[in-house]
C-alpha positions as CSV (number, residue, x, y, z in Angstrom):
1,X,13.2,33.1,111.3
2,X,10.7,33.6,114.1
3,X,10.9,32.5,117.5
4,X,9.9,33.6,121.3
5,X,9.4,32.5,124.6
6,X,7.0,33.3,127.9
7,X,8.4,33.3,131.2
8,X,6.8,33.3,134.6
9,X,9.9,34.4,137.3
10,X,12.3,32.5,134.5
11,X,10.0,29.4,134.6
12,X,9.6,28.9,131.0
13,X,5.4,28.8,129.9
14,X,5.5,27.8,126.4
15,X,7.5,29.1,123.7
16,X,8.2,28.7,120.0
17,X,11.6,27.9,118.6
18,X,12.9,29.7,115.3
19,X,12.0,27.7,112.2
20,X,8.7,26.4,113.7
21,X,6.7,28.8,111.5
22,X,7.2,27.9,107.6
23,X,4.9,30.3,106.0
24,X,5.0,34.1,106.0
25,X,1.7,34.5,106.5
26,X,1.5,32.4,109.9
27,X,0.1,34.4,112.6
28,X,1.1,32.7,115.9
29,X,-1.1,33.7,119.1
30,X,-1.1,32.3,122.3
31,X,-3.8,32.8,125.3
32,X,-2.4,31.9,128.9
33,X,-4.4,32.4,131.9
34,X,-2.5,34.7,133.9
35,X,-3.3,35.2,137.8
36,X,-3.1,39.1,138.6
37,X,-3.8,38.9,142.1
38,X,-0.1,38.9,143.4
39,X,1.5,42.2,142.6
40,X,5.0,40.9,142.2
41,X,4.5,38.3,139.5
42,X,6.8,38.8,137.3
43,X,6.7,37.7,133.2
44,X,8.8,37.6,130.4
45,X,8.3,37.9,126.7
46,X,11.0,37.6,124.1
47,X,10.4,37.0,120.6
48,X,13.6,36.6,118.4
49,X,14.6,36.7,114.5
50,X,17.2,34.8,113.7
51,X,18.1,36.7,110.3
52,X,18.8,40.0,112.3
53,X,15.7,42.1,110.8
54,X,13.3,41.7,113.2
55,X,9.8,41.2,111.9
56,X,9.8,42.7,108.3
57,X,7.2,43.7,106.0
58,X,4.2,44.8,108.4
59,X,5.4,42.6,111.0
60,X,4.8,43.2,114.6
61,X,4.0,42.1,118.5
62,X,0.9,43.1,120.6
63,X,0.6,41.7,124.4
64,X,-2.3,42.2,126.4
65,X,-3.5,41.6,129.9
66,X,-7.5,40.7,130.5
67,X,-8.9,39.8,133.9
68,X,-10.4,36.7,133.4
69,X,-14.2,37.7,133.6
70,X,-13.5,40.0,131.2
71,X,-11.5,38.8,128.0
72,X,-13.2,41.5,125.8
73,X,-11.5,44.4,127.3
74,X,-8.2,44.0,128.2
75,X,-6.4,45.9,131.2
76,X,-3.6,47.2,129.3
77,X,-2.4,46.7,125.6
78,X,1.4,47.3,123.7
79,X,2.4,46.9,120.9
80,X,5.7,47.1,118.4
81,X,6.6,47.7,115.2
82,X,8.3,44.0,114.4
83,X,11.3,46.4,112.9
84,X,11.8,48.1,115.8
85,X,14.5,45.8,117.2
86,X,17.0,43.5,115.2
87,X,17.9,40.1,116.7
88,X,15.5,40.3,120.2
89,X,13.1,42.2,121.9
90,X,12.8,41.5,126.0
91,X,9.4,42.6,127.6
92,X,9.0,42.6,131.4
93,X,5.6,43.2,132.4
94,X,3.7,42.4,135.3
95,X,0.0,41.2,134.5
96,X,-2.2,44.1,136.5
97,X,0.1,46.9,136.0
98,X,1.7,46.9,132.5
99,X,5.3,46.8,131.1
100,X,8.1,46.8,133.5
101,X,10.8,47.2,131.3
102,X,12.0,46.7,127.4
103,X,15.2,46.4,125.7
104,X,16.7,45.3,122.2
105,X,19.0,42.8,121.8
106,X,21.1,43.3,118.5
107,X,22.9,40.6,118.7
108,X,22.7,36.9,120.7
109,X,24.9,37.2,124.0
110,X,24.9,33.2,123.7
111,X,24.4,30.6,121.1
112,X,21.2,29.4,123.3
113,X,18.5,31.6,121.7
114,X,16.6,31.4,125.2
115,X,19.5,31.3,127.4
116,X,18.2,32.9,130.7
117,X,19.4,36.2,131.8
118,X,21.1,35.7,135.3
119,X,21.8,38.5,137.8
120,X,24.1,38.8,140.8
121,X,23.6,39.1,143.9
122,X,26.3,40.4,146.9
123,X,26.0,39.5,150.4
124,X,28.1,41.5,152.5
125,X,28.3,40.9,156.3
126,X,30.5,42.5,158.9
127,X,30.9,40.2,162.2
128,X,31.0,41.4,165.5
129,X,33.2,40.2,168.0
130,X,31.8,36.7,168.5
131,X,31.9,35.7,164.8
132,X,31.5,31.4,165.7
133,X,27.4,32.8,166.4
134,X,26.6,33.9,163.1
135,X,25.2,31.4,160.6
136,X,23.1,32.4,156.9
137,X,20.8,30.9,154.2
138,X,20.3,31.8,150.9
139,X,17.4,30.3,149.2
140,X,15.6,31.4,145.9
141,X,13.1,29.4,143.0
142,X,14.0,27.1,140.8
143,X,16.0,25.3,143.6
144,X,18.9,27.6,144.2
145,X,20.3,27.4,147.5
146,X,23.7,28.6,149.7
147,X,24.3,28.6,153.6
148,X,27.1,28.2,156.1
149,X,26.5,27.6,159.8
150,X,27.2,29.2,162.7
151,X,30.6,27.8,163.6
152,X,32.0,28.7,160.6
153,X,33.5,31.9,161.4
154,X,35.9,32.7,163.5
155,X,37.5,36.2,163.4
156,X,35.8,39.3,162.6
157,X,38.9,41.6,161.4
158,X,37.4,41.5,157.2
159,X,33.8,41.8,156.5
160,X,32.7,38.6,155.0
161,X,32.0,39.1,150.7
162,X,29.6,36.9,149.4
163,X,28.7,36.3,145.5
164,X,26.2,34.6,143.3
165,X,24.6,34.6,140.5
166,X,20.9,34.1,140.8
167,X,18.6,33.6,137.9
168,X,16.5,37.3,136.8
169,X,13.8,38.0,138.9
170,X,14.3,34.7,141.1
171,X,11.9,35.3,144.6
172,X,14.6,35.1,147.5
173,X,14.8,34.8,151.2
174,X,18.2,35.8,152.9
175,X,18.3,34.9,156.1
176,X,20.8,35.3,159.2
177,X,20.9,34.1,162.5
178,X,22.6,34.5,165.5
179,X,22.9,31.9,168.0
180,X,23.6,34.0,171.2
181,X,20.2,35.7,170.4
182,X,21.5,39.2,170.1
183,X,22.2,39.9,166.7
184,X,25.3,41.5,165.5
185,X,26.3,43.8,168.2
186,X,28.4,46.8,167.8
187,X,29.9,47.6,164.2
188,X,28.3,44.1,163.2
189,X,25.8,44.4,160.0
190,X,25.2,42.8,156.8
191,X,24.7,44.1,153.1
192,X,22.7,42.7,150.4
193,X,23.2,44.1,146.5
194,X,21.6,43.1,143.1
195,X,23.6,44.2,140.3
196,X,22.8,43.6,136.3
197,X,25.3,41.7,134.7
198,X,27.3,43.5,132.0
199,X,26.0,41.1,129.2
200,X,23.0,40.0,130.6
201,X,24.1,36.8,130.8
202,X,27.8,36.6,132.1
203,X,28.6,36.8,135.8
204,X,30.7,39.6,135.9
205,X,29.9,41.8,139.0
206,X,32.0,44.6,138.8
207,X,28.8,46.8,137.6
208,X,27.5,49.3,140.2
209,X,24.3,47.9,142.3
210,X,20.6,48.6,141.0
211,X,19.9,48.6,145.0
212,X,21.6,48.0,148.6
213,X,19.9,47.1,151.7
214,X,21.9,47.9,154.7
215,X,20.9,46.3,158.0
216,X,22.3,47.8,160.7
217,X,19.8,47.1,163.5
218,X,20.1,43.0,163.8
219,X,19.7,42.7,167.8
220,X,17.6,39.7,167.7
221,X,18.0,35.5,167.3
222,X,17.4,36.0,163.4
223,X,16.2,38.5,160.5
224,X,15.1,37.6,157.2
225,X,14.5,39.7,154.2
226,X,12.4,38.6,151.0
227,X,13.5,39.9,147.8
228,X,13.3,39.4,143.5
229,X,16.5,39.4,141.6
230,X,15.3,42.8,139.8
231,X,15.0,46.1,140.4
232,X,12.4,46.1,142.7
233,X,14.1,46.1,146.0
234,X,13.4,44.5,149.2
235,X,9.8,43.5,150.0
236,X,9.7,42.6,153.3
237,X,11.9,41.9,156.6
238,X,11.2,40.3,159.6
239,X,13.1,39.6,162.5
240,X,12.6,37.3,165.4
């Protein structure tokens, strides 16, 4: 009844699929070699039963991180009860600081036992009065790109609504440029706004943002901001 699966920024590591394991008294462990040296590495667990009881009769699921000199002491340790969720049980963690975030899944949001969880993200950008000079790029992992080019626009009276959903925790650069040089003069600016889907795995975006970065201060040729589809927030901008 047993599955589960180990992401690295949705890039699937290795998993298990439900029905592998034949015997109840299988103990499955797996040792990765994790690097801890970039603070923003994101991972995924989730382990799934497929009879809607979780891990029964003693069950349960222990993750630890260990620096590799070091595999004797580990640099943080969890562990559940396996009847402590139902269907699945989602653990974020990042490998030097601990557990991010966990939730219980009672029931599959999709007949794809590993479908992965896709957020959205809303790009909202407000022209100034020579709209034809504004171009942007989207670009995130796992190949997942979007543009136009300056040229494109041509009147600012509506600010410009953008929408896509990106795969969770997907490393993103936005970028925007302005072909005059100047940036987006006057009431010009540009929004940028991850929101959780509803069901964690439709796109419906109607769900209040987890965070909004305003820019209101592009004066320059371009300005790019670096990102993770989480909660995290921005991580760096640099204009030029």
């Amino acid at each position: 009844e047993t599955g589960w699966i180990l992401l690295s920024n949705t890039v699937p590591l290795q998993s298990v699929e439900p029905g592998t394991y034949n015997s109840n008294n299988t103990k499955g462990f797996i040792q990765v070699s994790i690097p801890i040296y970039d603070e923003y590495q994101y991972y995924q667990f989730k382990v799934v039963d497929t009879a809607y009881d979780g891990i029964c009769c003693g069950g349960y699921i222990r993750l630890s991180a260990y620096y590799p000199e070091d595999t004797n002491k580990p640099v943080w340790t969890q562990k559940w009860d396996g009847a402590s969720f139902s269907y699945a049980k989602h653990v974020d963690f990042i490998p030097n600081s601990g557990i991010n975030n966990v939730f219980n899944e009672n029931e599959p949001t999709t007949g794809v036992p590993f479908q992965e969880k896709k957020w959205i993200l809303r790009i909202t950008i407000q022209l100034d009065d020579f709209p034809i000079e504004t171009g942007w790029s989207l670009t995130c992992s796992r190949n997942q790109a979007f543009s136009s080019e300056a040229g494109n626009y041509l009147d600012n009276t509506e600010p410009i609504q953008i929408t896509h959903s990106l795969y969770e925790n997907s490393h993103c650069f936005f970028t925007i440029t302005d072909e005059a040089g100047d940036g987006l003069k006057g009431d010009g600016n540009f929004k940028l706004s991850v929101v959780s889907s509803a069901s964690g795995y439709s796109s419906n975006n109607d769900n209040p943002p987890l965070w909004t970065y305003n820019n209101t201060h592009f004066t320059k040729k371009g300005s790019r901001v670096e990102f993770y589809m989480n909660a995290k927030g921005v991580l760096n901008v640099m204009d030029w």
